[in-house]
N, C-alpha and C positions, 0 to 999 in steps of 0.2 A: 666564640661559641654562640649560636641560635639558640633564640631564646624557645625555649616549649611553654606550651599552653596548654595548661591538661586541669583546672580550676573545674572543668565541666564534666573529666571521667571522677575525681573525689567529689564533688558533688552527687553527681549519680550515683555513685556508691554509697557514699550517704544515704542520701534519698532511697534507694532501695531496703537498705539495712531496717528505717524508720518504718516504710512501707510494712514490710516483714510484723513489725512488731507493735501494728495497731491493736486497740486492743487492751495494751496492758496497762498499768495505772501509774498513774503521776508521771514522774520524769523518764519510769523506764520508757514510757512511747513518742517523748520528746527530746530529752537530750542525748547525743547521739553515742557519748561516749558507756552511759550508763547502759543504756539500750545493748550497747553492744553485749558489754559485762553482762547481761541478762540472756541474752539469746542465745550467747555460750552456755551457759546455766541451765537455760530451758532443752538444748538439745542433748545435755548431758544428762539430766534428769528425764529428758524421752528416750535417751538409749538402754539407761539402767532399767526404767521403765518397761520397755520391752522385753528385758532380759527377765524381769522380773515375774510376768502375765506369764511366762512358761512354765515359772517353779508354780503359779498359783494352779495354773490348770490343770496342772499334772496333782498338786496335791487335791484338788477337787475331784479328780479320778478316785484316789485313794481314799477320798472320805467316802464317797458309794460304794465303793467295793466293799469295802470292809462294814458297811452299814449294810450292805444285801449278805455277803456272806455270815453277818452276825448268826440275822436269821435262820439260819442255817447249822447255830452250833460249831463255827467255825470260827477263826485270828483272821484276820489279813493276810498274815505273814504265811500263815500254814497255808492259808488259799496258795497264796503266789509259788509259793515251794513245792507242791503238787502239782500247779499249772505247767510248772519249770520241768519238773522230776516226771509231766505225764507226756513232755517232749508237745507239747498245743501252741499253736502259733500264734495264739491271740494275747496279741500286747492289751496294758492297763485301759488304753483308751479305745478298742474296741471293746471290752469287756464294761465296762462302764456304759456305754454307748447301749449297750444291750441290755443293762440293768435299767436303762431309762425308758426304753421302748417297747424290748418282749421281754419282759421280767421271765415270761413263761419258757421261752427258748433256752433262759439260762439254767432251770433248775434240771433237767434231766444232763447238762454238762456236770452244775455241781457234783449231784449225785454218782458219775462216772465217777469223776472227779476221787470224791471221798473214797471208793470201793478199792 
């Protein structure tokens, strides 16, 4: 059997993996087996991460909504149920989106809205 020589592709892989993970502290960015352990960890924690920025931004929708319809004498929930019940195409994050910029646009919807 021929012998292979492949000392230079695990190396390289190493050496990339290390590369990846300058940066972090103590051993994780030195020894290579730690590192690894880590970088799994870091992209599992950047996946939930991601997953996570959607529940936040959607709930930052709902915290203006329901802080502009306050004003208004109004729930959230009743907003949204009317919005639903008035057949309006305007999902949470355009409605938000307009409670940030033309407050003013939104109030003659509200008042539709309410009647």
């Amino acid at each position: 059997m021929t012998r292979v020589k492949r000392g230079s592709v695990a190396r390289n892989r190493r050496k990339k993996l290390l590369h990846s993970m300058r940066g972090a502290k103590g051993a994780h960015s030195i020894l290579f087996r730690i590192s690894n352990q880590q970088r799994r960890k870091g992209l599992r924690y950047a996946y939930v991460g991601r997953k996570c920025k959607k529940r936040v931004i959607r709930q930052q929708w709902i915290i203006r909504l329901n802080a502009l319809v306050h004003l208004y004498g109004m729930t959230y929930s009743d907003f949204i149920h009317l919005v639903k019940s008035n057949g309006l195409v305007l999902n949470r994050k355009m409605i938000a989106q307009l409670a940030i910029t033309n407050k003013e646009d939104l109030i003659p919807l509200i008042r539709h809205i309410e009647n």
